[in-house]
gemmi code that builds the backbone of each chain (N, CA, C; Angstrom):
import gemmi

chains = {
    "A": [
        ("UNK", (16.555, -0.042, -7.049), (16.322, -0.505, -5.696), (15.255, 0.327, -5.011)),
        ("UNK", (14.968, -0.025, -3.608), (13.866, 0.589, -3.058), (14.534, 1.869, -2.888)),
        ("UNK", (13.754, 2.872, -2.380), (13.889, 4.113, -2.102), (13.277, 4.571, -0.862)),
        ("UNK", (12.320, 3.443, -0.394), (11.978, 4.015, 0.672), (12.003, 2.571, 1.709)),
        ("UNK", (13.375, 2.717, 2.776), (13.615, 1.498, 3.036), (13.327, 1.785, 5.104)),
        ("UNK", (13.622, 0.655, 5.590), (13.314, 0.698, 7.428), (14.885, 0.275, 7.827)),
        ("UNK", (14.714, 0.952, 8.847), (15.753, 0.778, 9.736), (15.554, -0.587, 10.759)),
        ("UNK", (14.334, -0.401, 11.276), (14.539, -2.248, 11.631), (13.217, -3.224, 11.211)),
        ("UNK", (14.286, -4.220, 11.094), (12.551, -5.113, 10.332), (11.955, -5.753, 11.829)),
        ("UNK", (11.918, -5.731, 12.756), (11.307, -6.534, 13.578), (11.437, -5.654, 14.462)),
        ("UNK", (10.661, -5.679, 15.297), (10.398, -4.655, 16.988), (9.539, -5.270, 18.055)),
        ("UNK", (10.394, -5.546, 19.249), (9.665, -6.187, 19.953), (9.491, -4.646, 21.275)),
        ("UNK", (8.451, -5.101, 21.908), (7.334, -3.560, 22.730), (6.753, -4.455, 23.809)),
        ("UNK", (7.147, -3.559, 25.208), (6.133, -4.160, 26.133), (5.156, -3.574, 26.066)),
        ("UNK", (3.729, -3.841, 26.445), (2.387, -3.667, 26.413), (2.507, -1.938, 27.145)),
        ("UNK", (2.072, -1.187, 26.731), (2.148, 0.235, 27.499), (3.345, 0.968, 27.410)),
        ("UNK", (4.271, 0.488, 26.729), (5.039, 1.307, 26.497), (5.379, 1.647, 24.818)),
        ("UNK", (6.263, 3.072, 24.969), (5.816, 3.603, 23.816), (6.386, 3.120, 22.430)),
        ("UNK", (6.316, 2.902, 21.021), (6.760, 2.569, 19.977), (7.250, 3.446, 19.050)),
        ("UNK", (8.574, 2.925, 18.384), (8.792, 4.161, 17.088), (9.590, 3.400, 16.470)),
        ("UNK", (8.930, 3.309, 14.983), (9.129, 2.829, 13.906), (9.910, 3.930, 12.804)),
        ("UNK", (11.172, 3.617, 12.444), (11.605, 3.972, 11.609), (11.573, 3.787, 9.859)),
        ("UNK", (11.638, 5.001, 9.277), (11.950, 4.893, 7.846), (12.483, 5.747, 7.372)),
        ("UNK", (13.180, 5.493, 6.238), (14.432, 6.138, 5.453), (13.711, 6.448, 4.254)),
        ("UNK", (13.755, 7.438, 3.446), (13.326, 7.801, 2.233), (14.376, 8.232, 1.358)),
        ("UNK", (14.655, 8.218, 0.061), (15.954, 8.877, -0.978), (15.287, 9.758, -1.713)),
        ("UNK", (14.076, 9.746, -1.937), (13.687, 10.715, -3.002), (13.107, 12.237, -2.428)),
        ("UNK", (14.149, 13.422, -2.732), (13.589, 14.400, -1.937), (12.618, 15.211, -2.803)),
        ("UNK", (12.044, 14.727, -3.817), (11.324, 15.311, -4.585), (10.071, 14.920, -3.768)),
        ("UNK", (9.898, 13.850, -3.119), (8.126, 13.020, -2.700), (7.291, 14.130, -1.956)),
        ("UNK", (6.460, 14.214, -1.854), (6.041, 15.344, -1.451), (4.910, 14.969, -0.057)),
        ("UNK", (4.460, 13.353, -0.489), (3.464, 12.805, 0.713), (3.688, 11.626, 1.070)),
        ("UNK", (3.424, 11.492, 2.403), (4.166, 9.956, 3.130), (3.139, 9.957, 4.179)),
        ("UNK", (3.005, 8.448, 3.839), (1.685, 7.899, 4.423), (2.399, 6.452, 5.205)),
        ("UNK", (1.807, 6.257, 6.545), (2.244, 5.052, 7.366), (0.441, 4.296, 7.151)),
        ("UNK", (1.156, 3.018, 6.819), (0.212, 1.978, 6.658), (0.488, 0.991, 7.772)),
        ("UNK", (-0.945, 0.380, 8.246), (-0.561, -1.337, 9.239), (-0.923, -1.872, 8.483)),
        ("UNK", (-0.337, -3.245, 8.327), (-1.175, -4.202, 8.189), (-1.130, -5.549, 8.630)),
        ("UNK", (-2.202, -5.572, 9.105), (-2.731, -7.526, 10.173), (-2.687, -8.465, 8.725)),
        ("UNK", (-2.028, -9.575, 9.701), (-2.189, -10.803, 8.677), (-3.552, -11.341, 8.325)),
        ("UNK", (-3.494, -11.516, 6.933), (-4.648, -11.867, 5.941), (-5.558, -10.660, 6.004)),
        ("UNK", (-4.693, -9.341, 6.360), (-5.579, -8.091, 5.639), (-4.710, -7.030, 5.007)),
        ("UNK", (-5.811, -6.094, 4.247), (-4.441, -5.349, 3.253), (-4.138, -4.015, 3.998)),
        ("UNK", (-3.411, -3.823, 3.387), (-2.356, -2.430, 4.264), (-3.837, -1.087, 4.688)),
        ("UNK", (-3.595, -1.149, 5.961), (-4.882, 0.085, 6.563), (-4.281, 1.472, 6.496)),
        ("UNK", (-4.938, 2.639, 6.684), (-4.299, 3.608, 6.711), (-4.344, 4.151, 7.868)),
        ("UNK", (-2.958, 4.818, 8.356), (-2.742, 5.441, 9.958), (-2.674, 6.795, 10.074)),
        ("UNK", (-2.061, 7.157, 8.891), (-1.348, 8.686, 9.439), (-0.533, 9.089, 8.174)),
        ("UNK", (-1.129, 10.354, 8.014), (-0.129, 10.752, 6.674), (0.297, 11.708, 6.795)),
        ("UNK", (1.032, 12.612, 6.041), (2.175, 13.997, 6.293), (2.289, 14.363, 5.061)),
        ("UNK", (2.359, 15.618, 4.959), (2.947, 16.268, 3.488), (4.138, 17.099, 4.228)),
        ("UNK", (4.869, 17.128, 2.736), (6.437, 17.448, 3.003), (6.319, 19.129, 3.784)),
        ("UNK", (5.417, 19.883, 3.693), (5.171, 20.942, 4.294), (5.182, 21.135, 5.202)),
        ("UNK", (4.894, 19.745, 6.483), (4.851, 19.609, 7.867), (5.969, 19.108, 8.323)),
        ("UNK", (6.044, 18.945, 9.607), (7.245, 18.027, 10.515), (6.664, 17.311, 10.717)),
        ("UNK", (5.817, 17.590, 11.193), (4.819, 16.956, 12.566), (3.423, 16.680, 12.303)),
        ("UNK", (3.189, 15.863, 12.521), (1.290, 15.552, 12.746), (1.000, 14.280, 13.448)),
        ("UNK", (0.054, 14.500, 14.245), (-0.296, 13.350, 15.545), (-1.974, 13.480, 15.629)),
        ("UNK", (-2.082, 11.882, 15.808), (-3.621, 11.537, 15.791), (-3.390, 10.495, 16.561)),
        ("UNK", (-4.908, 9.396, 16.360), (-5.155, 9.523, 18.121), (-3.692, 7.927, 18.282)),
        ("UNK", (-2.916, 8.369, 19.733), (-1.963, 7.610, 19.695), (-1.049, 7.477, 18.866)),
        ("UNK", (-1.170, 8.183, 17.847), (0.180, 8.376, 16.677), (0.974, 9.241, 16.110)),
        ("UNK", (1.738, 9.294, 15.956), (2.443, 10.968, 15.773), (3.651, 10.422, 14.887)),
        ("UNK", (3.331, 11.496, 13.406), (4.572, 10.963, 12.687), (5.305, 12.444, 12.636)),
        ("UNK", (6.344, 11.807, 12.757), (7.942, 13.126, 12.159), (8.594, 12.794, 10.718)),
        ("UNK", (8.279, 13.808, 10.229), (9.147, 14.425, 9.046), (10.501, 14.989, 9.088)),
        ("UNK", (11.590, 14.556, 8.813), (12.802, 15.055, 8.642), (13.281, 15.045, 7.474)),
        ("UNK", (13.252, 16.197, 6.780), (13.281, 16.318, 5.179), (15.213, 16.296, 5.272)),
        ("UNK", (15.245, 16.973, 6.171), (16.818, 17.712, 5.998), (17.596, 15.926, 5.782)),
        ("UNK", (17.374, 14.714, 6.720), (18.186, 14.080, 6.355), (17.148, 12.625, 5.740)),
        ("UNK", (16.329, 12.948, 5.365), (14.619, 12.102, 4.640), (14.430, 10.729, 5.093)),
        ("UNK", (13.797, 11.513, 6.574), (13.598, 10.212, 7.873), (12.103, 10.555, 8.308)),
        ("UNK", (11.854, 9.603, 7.971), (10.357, 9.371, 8.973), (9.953, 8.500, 9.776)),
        ("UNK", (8.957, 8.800, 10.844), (8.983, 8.174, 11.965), (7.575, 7.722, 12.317)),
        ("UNK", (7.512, 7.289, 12.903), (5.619, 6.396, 13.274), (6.303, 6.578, 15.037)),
        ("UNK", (5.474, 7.140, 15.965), (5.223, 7.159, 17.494), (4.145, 6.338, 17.344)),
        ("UNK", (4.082, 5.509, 18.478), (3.229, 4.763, 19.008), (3.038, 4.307, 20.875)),
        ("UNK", (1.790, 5.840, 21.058), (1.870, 5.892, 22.451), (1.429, 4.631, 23.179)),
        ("UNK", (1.504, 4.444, 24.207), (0.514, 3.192, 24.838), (0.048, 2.508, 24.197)),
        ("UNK", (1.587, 1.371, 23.748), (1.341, 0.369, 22.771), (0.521, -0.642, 23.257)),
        ("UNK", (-0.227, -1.414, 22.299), (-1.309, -2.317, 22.825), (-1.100, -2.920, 21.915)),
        ("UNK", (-1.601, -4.487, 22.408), (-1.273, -5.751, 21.826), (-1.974, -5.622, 20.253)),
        ("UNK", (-3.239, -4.944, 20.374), (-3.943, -5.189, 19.040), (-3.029, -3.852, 17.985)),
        ("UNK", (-1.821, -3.500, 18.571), (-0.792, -2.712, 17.737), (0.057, -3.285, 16.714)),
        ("UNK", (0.033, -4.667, 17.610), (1.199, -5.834, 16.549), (0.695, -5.549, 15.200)),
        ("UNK", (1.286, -5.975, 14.116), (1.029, -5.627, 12.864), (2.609, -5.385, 12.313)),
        ("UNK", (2.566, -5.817, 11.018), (4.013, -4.933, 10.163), (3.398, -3.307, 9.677)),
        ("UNK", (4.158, -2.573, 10.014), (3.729, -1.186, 9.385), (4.809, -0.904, 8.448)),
        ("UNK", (4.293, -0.366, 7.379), (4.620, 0.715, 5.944), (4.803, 1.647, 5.786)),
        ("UNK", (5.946, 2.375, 5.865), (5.760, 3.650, 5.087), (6.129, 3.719, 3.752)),
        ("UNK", (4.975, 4.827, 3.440), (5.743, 4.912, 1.606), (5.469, 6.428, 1.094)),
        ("UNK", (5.617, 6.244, -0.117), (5.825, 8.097, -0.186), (6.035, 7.903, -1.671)),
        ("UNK", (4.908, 9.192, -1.303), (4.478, 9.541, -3.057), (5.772, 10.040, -4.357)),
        ("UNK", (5.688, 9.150, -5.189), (6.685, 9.693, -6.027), (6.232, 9.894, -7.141)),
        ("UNK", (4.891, 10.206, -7.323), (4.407, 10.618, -8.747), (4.594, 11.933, -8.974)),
        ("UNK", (4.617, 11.838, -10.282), (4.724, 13.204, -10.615), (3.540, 14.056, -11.782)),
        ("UNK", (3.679, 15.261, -11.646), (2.911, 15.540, -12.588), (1.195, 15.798, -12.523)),
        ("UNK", (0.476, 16.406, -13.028), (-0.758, 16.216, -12.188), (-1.492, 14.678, -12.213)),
        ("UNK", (-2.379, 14.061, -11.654), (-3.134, 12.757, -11.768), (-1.800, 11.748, -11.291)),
        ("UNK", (-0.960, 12.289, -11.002), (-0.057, 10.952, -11.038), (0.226, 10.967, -9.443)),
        ("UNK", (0.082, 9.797, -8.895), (-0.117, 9.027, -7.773), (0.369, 8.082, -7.515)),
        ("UNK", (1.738, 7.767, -7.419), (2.200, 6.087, -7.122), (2.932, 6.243, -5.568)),
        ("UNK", (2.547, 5.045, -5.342), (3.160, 5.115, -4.015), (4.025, 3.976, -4.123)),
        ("UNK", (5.275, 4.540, -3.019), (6.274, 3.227, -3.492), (6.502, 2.982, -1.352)),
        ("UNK", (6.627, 1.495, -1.752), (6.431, 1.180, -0.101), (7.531, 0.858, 0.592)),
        ("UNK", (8.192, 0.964, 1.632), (9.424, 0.465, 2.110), (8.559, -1.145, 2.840)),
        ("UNK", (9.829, -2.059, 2.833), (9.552, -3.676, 2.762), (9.189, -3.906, 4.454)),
        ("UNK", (8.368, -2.806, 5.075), (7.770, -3.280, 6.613), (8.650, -3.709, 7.545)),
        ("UNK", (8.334, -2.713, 9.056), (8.810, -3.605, 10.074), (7.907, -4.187, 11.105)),
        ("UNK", (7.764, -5.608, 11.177), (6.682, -6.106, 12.624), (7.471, -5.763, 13.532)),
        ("UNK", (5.886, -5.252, 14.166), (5.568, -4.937, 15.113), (5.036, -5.619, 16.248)),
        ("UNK", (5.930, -6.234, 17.620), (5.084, -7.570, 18.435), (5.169, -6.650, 19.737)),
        ("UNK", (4.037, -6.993, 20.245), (3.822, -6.480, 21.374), (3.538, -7.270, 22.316)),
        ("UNK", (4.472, -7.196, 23.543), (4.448, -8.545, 24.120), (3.227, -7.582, 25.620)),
        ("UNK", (2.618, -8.604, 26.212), (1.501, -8.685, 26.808), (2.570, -8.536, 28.308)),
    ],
    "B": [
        ("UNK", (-13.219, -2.011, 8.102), (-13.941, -2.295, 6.735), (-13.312, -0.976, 6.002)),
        ("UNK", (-12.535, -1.093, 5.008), (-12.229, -0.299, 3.884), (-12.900, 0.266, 3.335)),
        ("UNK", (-13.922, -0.795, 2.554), (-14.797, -0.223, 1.632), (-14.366, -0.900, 0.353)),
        ("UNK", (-13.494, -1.629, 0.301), (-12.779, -1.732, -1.148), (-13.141, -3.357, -0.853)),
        ("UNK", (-13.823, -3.536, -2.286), (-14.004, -5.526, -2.020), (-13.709, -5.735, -3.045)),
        ("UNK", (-13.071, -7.221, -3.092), (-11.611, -7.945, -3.799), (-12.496, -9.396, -4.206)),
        ("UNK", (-12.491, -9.412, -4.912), (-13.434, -10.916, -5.379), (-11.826, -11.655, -6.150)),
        ("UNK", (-12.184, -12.770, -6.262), (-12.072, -13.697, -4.974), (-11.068, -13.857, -4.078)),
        ("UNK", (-11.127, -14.041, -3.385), (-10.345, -14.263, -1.795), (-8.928, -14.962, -2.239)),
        ("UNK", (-8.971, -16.101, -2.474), (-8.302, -16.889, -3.489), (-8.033, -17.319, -4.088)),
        ("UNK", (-6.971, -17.751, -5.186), (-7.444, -18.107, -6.348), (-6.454, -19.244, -6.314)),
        ("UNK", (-6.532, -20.441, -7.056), (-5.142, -21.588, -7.357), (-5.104, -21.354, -9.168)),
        ("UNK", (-4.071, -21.230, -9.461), (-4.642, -21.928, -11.015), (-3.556, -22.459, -11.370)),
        ("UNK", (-3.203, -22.995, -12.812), (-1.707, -23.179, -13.224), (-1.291, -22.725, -13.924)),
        ("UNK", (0.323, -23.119, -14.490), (0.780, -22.084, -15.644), (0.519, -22.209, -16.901)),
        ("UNK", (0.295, -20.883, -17.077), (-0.060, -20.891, -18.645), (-1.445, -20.295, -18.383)),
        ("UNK", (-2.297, -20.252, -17.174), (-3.838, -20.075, -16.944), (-3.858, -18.337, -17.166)),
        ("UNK", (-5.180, -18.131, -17.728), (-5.125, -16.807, -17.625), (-6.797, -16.667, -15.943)),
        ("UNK", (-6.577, -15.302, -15.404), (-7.085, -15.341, -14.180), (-7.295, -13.697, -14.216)),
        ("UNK", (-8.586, -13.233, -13.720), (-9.170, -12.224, -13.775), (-9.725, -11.547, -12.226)),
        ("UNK", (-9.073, -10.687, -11.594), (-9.067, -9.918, -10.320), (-10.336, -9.247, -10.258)),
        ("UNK", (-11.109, -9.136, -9.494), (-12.137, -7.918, -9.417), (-11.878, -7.263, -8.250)),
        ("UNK", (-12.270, -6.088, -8.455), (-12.374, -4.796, -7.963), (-13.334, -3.565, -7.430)),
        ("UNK", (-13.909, -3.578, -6.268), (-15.288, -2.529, -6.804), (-14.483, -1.224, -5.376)),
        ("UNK", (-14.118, 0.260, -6.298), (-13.863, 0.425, -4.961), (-14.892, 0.891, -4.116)),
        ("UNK", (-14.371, 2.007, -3.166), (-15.083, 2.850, -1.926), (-16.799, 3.828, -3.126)),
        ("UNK", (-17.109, 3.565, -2.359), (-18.589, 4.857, -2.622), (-18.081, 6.270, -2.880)),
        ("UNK", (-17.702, 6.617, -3.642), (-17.397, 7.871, -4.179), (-15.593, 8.218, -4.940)),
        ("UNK", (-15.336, 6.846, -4.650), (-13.630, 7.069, -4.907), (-13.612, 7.118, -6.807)),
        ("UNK", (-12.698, 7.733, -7.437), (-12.703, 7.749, -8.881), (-11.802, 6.700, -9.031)),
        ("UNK", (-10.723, 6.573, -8.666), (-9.833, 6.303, -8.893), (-9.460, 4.865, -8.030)),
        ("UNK", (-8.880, 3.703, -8.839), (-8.626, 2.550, -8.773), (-7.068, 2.600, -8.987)),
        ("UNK", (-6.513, 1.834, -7.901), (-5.096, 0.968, -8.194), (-4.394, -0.356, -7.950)),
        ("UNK", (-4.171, -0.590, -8.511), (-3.415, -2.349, -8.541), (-2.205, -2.093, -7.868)),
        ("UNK", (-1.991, -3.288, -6.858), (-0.478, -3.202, -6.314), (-0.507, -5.370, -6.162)),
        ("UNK", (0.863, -5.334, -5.793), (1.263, -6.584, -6.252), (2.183, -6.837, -4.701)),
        ("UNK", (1.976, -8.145, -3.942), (2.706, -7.813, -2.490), (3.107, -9.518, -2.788)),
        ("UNK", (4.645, -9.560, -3.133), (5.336, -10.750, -2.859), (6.085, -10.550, -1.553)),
        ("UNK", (6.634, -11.499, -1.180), (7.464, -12.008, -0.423), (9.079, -11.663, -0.441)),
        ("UNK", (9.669, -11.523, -1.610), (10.369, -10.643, -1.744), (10.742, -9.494, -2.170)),
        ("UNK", (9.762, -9.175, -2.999), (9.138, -7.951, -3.494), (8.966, -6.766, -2.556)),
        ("UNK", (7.947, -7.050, -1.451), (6.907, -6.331, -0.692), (6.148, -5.610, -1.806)),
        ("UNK", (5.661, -4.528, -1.694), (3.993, -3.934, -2.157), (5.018, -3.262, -3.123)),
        ("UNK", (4.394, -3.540, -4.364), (4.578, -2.978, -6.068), (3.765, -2.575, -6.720)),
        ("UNK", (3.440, -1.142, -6.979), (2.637, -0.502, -7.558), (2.482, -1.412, -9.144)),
        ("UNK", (1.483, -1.048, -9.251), (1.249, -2.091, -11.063), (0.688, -0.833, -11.970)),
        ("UNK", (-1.127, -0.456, -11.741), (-1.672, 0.753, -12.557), (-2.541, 1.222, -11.419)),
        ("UNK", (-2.723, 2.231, -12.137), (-4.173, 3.184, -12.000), (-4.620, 3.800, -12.614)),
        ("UNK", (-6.426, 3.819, -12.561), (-7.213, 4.417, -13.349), (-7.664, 5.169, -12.299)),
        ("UNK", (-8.532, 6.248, -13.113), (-9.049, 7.209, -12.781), (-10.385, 7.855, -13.859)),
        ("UNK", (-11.744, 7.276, -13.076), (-12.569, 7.263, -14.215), (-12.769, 6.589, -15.460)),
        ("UNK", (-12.170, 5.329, -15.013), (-12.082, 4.885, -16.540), (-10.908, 5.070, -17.070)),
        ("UNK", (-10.271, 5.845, -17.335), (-9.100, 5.912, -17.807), (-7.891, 5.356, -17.326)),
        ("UNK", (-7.093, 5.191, -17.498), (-5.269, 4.849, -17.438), (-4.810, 6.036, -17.018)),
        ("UNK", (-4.526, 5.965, -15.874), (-3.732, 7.405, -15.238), (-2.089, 6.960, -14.910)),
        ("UNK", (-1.926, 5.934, -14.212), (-0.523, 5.643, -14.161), (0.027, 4.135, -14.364)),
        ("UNK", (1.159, 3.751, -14.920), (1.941, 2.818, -14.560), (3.123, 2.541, -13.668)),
        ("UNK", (2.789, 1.789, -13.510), (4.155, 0.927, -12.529), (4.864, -0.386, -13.108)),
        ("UNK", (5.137, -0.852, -12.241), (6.114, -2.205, -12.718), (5.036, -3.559, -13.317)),
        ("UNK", (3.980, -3.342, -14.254), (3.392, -4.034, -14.819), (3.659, -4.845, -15.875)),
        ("UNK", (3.839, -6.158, -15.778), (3.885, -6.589, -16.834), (3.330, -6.865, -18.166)),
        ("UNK", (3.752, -7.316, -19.648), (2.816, -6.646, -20.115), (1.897, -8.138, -20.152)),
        ("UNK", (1.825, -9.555, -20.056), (1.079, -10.336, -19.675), (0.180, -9.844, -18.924)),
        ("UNK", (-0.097, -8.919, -18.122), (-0.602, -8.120, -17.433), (-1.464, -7.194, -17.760)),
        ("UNK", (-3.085, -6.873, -17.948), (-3.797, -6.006, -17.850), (-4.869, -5.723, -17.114)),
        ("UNK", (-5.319, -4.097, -17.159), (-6.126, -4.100, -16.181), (-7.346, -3.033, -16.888)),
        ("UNK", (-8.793, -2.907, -16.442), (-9.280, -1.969, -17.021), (-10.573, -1.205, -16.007)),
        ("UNK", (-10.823, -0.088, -15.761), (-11.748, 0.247, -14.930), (-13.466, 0.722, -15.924)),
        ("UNK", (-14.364, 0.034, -15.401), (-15.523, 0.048, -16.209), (-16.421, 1.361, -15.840)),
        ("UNK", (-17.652, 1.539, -16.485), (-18.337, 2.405, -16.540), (-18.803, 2.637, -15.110)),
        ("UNK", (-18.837, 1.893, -14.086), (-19.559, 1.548, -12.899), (-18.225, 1.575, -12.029)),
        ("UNK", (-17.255, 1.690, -11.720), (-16.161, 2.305, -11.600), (-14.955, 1.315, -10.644)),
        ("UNK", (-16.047, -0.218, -11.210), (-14.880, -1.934, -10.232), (-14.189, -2.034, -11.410)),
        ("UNK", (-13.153, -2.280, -10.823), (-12.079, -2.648, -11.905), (-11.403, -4.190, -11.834)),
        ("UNK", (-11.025, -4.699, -13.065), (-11.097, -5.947, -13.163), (-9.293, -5.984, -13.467)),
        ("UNK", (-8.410, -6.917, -13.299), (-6.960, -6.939, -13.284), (-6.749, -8.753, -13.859)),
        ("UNK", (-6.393, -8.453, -15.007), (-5.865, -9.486, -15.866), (-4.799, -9.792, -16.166)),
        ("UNK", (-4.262, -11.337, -15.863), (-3.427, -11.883, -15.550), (-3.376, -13.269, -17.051)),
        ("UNK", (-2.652, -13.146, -17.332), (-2.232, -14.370, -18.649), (-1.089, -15.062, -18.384)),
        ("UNK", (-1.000, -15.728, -19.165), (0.554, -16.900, -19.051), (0.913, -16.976, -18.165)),
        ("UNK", (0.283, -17.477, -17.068), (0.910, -17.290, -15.217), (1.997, -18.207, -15.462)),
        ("UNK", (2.907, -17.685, -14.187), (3.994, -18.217, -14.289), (4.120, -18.660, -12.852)),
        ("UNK", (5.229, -19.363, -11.880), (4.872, -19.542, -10.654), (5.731, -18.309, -10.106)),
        ("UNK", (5.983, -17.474, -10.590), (6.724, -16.433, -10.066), (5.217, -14.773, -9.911)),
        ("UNK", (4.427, -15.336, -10.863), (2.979, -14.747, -10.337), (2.251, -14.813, -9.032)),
        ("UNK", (2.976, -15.854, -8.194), (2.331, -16.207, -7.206), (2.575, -14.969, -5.835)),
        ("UNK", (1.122, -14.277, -5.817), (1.257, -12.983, -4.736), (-0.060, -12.769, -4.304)),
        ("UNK", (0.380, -11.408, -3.698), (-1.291, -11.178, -3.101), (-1.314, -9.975, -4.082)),
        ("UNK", (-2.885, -9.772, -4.036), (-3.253, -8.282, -4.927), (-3.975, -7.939, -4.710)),
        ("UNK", (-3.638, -6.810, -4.394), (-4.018, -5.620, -3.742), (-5.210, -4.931, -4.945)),
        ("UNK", (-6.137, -4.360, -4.541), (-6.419, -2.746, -4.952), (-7.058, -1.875, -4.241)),
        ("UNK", (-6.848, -0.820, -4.559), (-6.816, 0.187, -4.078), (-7.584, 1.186, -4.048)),
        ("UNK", (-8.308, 1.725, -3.608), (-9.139, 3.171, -4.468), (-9.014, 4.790, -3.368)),
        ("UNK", (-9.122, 5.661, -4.180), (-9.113, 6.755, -3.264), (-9.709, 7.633, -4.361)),
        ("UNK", (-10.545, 8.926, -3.635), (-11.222, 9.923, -3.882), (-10.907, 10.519, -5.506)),
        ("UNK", (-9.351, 10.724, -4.800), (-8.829, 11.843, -6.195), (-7.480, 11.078, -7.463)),
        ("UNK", (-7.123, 12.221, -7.977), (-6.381, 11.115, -8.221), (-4.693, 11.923, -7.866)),
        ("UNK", (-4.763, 12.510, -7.466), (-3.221, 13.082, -7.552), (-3.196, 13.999, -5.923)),
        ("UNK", (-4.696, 14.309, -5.185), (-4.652, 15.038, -3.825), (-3.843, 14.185, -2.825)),
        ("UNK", (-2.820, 15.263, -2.224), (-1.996, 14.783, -1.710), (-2.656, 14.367, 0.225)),
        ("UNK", (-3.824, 14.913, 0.246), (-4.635, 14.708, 1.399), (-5.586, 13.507, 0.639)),
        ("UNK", (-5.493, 12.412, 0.106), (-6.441, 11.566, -0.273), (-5.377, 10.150, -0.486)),
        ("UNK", (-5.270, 9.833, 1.058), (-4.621, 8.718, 1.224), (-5.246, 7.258, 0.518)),
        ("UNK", (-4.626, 6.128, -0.253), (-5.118, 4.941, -0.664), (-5.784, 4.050, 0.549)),
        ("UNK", (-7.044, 4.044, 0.225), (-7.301, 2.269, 0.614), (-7.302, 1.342, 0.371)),
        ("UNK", (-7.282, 0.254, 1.029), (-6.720, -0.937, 0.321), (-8.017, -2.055, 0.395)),
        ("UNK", (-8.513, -2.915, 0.092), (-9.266, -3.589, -0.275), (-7.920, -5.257, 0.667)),
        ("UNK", (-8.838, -6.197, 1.060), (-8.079, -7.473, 1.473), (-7.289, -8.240, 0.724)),
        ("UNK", (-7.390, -8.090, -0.435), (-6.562, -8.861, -1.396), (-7.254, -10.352, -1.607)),
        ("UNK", (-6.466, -10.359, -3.316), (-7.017, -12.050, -4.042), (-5.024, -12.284, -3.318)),
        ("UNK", (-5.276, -13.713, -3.189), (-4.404, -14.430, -2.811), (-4.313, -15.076, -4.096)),
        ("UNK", (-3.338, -15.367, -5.145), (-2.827, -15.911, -5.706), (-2.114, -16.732, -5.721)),
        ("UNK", (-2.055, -18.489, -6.012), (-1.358, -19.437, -6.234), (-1.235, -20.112, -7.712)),
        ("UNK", (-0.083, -19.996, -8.362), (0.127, -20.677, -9.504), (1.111, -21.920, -9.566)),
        ("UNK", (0.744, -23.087, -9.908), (0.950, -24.468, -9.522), (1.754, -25.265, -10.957)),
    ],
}
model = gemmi.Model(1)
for chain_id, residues in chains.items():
    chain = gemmi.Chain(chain_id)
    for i, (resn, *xyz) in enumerate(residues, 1):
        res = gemmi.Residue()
        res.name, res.seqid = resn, gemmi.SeqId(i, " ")
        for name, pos in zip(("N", "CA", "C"), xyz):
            atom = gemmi.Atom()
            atom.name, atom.element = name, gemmi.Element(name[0])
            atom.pos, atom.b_iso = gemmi.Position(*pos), 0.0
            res.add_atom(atom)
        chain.add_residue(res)
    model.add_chain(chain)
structure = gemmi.Structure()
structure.add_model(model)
structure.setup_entities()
């Protein structure tokens, strides 16, 4: 089964106010977790990533949390704006070994931002 | 704009058809990956190369191949389609192949229909 799953699949947001997207991870070995958007009829963009070394890291309007202790991660989304809608991804590296790189994705929650 | 372009946009074919993905990634990226985004699925890692080479697998079938060329677009081959082939596909490219600061991009995806 997945391993890296969301707490809610759908989120509705008034325009300007703030967003937070949940995700659950099982594998405490992963070491990097990356939040993806992605708009319909385009492929997953990149937002914001974290290595297991951090809690915390924030860019512009986004700020993700790392919680290793119970393997929760989070997407902030300040002064949500309509062009925010999108399903977002998190996923997290479970390769191992050197060269090895797979990312495994939890199944997205949209994101609607009502005007 | 990614950087990652996906020839063709869409594809129809039927079963039994074999069907060939292209790939060219980002300006400097080594490394190419295939992912697979159904509907009930969500996003499924498949392979990656790196330079040409085979660096990882995922849930690939073996009807399924893929190979990265001297010039570094990679092409993703598909045989005996089935209508359970029917997805989007992704690829991917990024810099390195295992840096945990060298998040994937994603390219728009071939839309796949098998009839």
């Amino acid at each position: 089964g997945e391993s890296v799953g969301l707490h809610l699949p759908t989120l509705s947001v008034q325009e300007g106010d703030n967003s937070i997207i949940n995700c659950a991870y099982s594998n405490s070995a992963s070491d990097y977790f990356i939040w993806y958007k992605q708009e319909s009829g385009k492929g997953p963009q990149f937002i914001i990533d974290i290595r297991s070394n951090m809690d915390k890291r924030q860019g512009q309007r986004v700020t993700v949390l790392l919680n290793k202790t119970v393997k929760h991660l989070s997407l902030q989304i300040a002064a949500t704006q309509p062009g925010d809608s999108a399903v977002y991804f998190c996923a997290e590296n479970m390769g191992s070994g050197a060269g090895s790189y797979q990312l495994t994705f939890g199944k997205g929650t949209k994101l609607s931002v009502i005007p | 704009d990614s950087g990652v372009t996906q020839t063709p946009k869409h594809l129809i074919t039927a079963t039994g058809q074999r069907v060939t993905l292209r790939c060219s990634p980002r300006s400097g990226d080594l490394s190419v990956y295939w992912y697979q985004q159904s509907l009930d699925q969500g996003l499924q890692f498949l392979i990656q190369y790196y330079n040409g080479e085979e660096r990882a697998k995922g849930n690939i079938l073996e009807r399924f191949s893929a190979q990265q060329f001297p010039d570094l677009h990679s092409e993703l081959n598909l045989s005996s389609l089935e209508l359970g082939d029917s997805a989007l596909y992704f690829c991917a490219s990024s810099v390195a192949t295992g840096t945990a600061n060298s998040p994937l991009h994603f390219g728009n995806g071939t839309r796949l229909t098998v009839t």
